[in-house]
Phi, psi and omega in degrees: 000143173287120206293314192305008180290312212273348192283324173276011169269335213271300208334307204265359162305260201357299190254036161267350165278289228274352170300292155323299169313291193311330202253352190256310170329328215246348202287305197317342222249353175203151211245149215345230216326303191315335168319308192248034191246339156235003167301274182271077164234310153309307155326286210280334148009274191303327163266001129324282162329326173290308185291343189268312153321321211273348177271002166237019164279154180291161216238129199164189169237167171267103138081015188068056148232335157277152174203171173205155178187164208281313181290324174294306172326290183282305137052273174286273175341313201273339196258349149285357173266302166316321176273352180266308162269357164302320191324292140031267182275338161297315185289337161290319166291297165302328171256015153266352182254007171093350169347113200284344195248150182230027164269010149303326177282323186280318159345286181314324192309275193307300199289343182290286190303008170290279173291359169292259184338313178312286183308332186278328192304139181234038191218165181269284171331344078332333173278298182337289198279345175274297155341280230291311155317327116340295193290000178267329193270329165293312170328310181309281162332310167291348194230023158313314164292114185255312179308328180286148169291295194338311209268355180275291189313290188308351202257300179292319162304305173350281166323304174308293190299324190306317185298317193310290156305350167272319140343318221260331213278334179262342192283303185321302180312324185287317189309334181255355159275321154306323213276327196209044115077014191220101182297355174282113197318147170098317177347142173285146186257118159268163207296130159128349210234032187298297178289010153268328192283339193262353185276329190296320184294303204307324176261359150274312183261048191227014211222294194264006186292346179323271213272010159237004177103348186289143179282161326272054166210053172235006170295006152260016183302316214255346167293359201258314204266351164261342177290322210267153177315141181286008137268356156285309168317288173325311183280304200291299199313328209249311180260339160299261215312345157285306183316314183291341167258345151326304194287342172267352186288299206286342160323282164336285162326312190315283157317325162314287194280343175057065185224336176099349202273142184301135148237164200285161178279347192239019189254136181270092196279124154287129191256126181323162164291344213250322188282337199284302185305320200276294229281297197338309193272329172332296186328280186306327164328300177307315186289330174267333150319311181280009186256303173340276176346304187297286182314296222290283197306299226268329172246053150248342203268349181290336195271329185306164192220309188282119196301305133024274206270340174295341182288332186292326157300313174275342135323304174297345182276321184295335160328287180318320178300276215317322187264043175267355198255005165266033137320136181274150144297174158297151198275143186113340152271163193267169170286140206214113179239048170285317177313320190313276172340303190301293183316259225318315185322312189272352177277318198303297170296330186263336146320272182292326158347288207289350199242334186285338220261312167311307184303317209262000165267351201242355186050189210297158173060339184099015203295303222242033138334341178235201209298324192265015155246014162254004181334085168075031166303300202314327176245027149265345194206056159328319178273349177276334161311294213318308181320325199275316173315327185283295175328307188300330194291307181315319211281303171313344168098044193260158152280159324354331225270190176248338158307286230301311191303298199300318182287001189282288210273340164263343127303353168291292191299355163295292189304326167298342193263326196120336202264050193320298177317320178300301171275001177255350161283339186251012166259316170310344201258323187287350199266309172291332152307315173294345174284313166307303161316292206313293172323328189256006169262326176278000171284310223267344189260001221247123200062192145269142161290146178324298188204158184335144182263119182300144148198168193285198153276131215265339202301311186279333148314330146294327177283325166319305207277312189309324197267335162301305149350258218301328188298315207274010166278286207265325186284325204280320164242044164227110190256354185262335171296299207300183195255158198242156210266179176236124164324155189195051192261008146254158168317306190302318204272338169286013240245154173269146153292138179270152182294176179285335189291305171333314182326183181247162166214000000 
């Protein structure tokens, strides 16, 4: 096939790569402070540029390994939106504590285009090798403070469980490539060979329940997110956790329909009979991981004192939300996992909001990151307070926001699904989680702070955390940007178009 086939699908991986090189090319070439004073300025270039492709690429596959469709599109938006202000907030950290190295930037770069290929993949094979790109370059990134224990112990946990769970996520793939003789999610299951296809799915999602944070595969979240630089934080928080549920959606979707066929992220699948016997017990599995997730993530986040590790907690909870939308329906209806989309676009974004806007509050090393060092940050460095507020209000789920919109639509579709009990537990969880946000928003407005705050270069941090603002805001009133479902009540019609460059001829 002609490679110039693969561009318009490709384009913003492609240049959110050529961003990174371009930005590890140049580190040599400049010395201390010039590192962080235009490096990640070249990144985010490059993720502009990426984002602005990405909204006029076409909607289709490469060859059943790739896909682009209105829900990966904002998807992919949101997770180039999210890494431009993680960026930000790396350049806030690092160029106020004097970092001697500018290969962070290239780092973020590389795990954004990691997860980009995640979000894109319709394939075990291509989702793999996109994971494994991302958690290496995050690996790198958690353990940047080598002087720190913290940042060691996160590193060394990290790691360990990541290898571990990647393990267990390719031993799933073979067990579903015997099972249907294909490595493409969705693949059709041959006959006879139902209960290898249902343990491989079950060791695909207990692999990606991994990397999205979900009880009981979440102890290293909150020590990972405390070890790691808080704008580090910020990046692995806000876009692994979109990659990782593209890869359980499309997982999800597959097996549902059973057609061998690409579907779409935004397609309404009715599920076989033969995807129905697999996704049941899967489901109730999931679900009581997310109502855990929920109880765990959401009064473990009370306690906390370190904003970090409070974030870390409240990922598991927001996990735990997302994955109330694999409730199966009733048989005969289809499966619709927009409330899904809708949540992670808004977690993603108000996630790197909220941790870049804490880097430029917490002063050198990330020293004052908790409550009693943001004690009256908020009317010393107002617009990153104001900033941080909207994000905390997003996270509680309040309106204005796009949290709202999201914990809205995903309890809603539990009580249509059956699950009343399911969604008033998780209106009770929510309620004890927004007491943490509260606390840590009435720290930041309530006196004066002690003493001056160190901070870095601010310029691209301001525009990241504002613009971040205004989106997790500004989206709750355009409900037509967000992704919209495709009807889908034959197999065939969920099926994606290859783009025209793509075909075979």
């Amino acid at each position: 096939m002609d490679p110039v086939a693969l561009f318009p699908l490709l384009a913003p991986i492609v240049l959110v790569l050529a961003g990174g090189l371009a930005a590890l090319a140049a580190e040599p070439f400049l010395e201390g402070e010039a590192k962080h004073r235009w490096l990640p300025w070249i990144a985010v270039l490059a993720m502009v540029a990426a984002g602005v492709v990405q909204i006029f690429a076409p909607v289709g596959h490469v060859h059943g390994m790739f896909a682009n469709d209105e829900a990966r599109r904002w998807l992919s938006l949101a997770v180039i939106a999210a890494a431009a202000c993680s960026m930000g907030g790396l350049q806030q950290s690092l160029g106020r504590d004097r970092f001697p190295g500018g290969e962070s930037y290239a780092l973020a770069a590389m795990a954004t285009a990691g997860v980009l290929g995640m979000v894109a993949s319709l394939d075990a094979i291509g989702f793999f090798v996109s994971v494994e790109t991302a958690a290496l370059a995050i690996y790198a990134l958690v353990g940047l403070r080598r002087h720190r224990a913290e940042s060691n112990e996160a590193l060394l946990k990290y790691f360990v469980m990541g290898a571990v769970f990647s393990g267990i996520f390719l031993y799933g793939a073979a067990l579903m490539y015997g099972a249907t003789g294909s490595t493409r999610f969705g693949a059709a299951i041959i006959e006879g060979r139902g209960t290898y296809a249902l343990l491989g799915a079950a060791l695909m999602a207990a692999g990606l329940l991994f990397k999205v944070g979900n009880v009981p595969f979440h102890a290293w979240a909150p020590d990972a997110y405390t070890g790691a630089p808080v704008a580090v934080t910020g990046l692995m928080g806000a876009i692994i956790k979109v990659g990782g549920f593209a890869g359980l959606g499309s997982l999800w979707l597959g097996v549902a329909g059973q057609t061998g066929l690409p579907v779409a992220l935004d397609a309404d699948v009715i599920p076989t009979a033969v995807g129905r016997t697999i996704l049941e017990p899967l489901s109730l599995l999931i679900v009581i991981s997310a109502i855990t997730s929920l109880v765990v993530g959401n009064f473990a986040a009370l306690k906390q004192t370190s904003v970090r590790r409070l974030i870390g907690f409240s990922a598991i909870a927001h996990a735990g939300y997302m994955t109330l939308a694999f409730i199966l329906p009733a048989a005969g209806e289809a499966i619709d996992l927009r409330a899904l989309w809708l949540y992670a676009v808004g977690y993603a974004i108000a996630t790197a909001g909220a941790l870049s806007a804490v880097a430029a509050l917490a002063g050198t090393d990330d020293a004052k990151d908790d409550l009693a060092g943001l004690h009256g940050r908020g009317r010393q460095m107002p617009l990153y307070g104001f900033a941080l507020t909207v994000f905390l209000a997003s996270f509680a789920g309040l309106p204005p926001t796009l949290g709202f919109l999201g914990k809205f639509s995903v309890l809603g579709q539990a009580v249509a699904h059956g699950g009343v009990l399911i969604a008033l537990a998780g209106l009770i969880a929510a309620v004890a989680g927004a007491g943490a946000y509260l606390r840590l928003a009435v720290q930041l407005w309530a006196g004066t702070p002690r003493d001056e705050q160190a901070v870095g270069p601010q310029t691209l941090t301001r525009w990241g955390v504002a613009v971040a603002a205004i989106l997790v805001i500004g989206l709750t009133a355009l409900p037509c940007l967000l992704p919209q479902s495709r009807p889908a009540p034959a197999a065939a019609s969920a099926q994606l178009p290859s783009a025209p460059p793509a075909v075979v001829k």
